[in-house]
C-alpha positions as CSV (number, residue, x, y, z in Angstrom):
1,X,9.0,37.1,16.2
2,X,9.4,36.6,12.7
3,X,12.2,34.1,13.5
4,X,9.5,32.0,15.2
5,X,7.3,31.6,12.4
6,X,9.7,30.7,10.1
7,X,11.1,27.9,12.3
8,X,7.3,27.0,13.7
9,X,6.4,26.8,9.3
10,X,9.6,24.6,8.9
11,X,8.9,22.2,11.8
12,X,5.1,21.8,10.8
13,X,5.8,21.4,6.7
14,X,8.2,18.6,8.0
15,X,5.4,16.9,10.1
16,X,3.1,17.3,7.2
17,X,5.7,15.6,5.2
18,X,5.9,12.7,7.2
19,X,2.3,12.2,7.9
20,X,1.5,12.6,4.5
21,X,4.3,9.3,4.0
22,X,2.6,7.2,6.9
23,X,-0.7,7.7,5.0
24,X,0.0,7.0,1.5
25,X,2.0,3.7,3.6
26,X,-1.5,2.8,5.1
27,X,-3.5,3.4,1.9
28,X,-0.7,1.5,0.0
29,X,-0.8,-1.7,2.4
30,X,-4.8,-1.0,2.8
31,X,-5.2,-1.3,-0.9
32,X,-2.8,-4.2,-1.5
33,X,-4.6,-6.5,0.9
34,X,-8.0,-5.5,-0.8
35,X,-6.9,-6.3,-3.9
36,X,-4.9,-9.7,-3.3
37,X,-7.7,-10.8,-1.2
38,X,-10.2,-10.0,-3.6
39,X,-8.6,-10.8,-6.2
40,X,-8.6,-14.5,-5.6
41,X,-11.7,-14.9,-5.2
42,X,-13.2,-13.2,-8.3
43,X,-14.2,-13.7,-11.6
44,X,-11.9,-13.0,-14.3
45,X,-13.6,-9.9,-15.6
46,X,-13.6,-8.7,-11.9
47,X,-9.4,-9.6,-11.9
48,X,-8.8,-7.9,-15.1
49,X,-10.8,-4.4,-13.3
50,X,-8.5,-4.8,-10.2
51,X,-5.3,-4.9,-11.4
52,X,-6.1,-2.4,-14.1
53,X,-7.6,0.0,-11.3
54,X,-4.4,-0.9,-9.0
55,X,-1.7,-0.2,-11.3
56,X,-3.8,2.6,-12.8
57,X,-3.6,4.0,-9.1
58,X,-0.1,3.6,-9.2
59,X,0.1,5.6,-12.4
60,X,-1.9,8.2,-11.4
61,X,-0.2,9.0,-8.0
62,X,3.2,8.7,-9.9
63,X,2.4,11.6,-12.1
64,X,0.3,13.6,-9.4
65,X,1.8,13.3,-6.5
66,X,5.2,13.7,-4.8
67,X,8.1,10.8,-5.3
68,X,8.0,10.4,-1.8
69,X,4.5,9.9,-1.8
70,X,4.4,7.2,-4.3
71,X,7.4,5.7,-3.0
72,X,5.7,5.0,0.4
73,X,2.2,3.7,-1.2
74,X,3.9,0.9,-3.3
75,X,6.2,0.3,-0.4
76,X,2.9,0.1,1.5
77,X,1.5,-2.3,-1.4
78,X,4.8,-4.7,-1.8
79,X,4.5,-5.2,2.1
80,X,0.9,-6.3,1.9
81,X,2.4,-8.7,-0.8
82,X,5.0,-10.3,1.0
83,X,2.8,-10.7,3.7
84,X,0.1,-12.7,2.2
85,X,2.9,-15.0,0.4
86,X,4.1,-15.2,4.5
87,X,0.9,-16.1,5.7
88,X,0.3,-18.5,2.7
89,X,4.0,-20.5,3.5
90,X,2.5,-20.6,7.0
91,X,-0.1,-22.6,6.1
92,X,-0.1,-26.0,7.6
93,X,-0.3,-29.0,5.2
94,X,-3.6,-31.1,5.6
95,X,-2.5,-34.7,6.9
96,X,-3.6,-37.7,4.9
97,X,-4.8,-40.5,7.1
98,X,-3.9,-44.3,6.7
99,X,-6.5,-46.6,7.1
């Protein structure tokens, strides 16, 4: 019986483990579309508060959290990157028209 519990603890620490990683991915990407969308539009003042509140994020769940943990969020945040610099090569060019 006691074998059980012991192999039923393993197999739900390691599910905890992995949903812990999908959720810090979500918040990651979550949080790095907020701030590159936001921070576009913004004032300076408000810019200077985001990324300082980003990478103070960052910080913080790199000292308080697990490796893994922060690994996935800024994994999370550099694919919200690379996918607004995607969608902004996508962009078609406005055409100039000749009179």
């Amino acid at each position: 019986m006691y074998d059980f519990l012991n192999t039923l603890n393993d197999i739900l620490g390691i599910l905890g483990f992995l949903l812990r990683a999908i959720g810090f991915l979500a918040i990651g990407y979550g949080l790095g579309r907020f701030f590159l969308d936001a921070y576009q539009k913004a004032a300076w003042q408000l810019q200077i508060a985001l990324a300082l509140g980003f990478f103070g994020l960052l910080i913080g769940l790199t000292n308080f959290s697990s490796p893994g943990s922060a690994g996935m969020f800024a994994l999370g945040a550099g694919i919200a990157f690379f996918m607004a610099k995607k969608d902004e090569a996508e962009e078609p060019m406005p055409e100039v028209k000749k009179k």
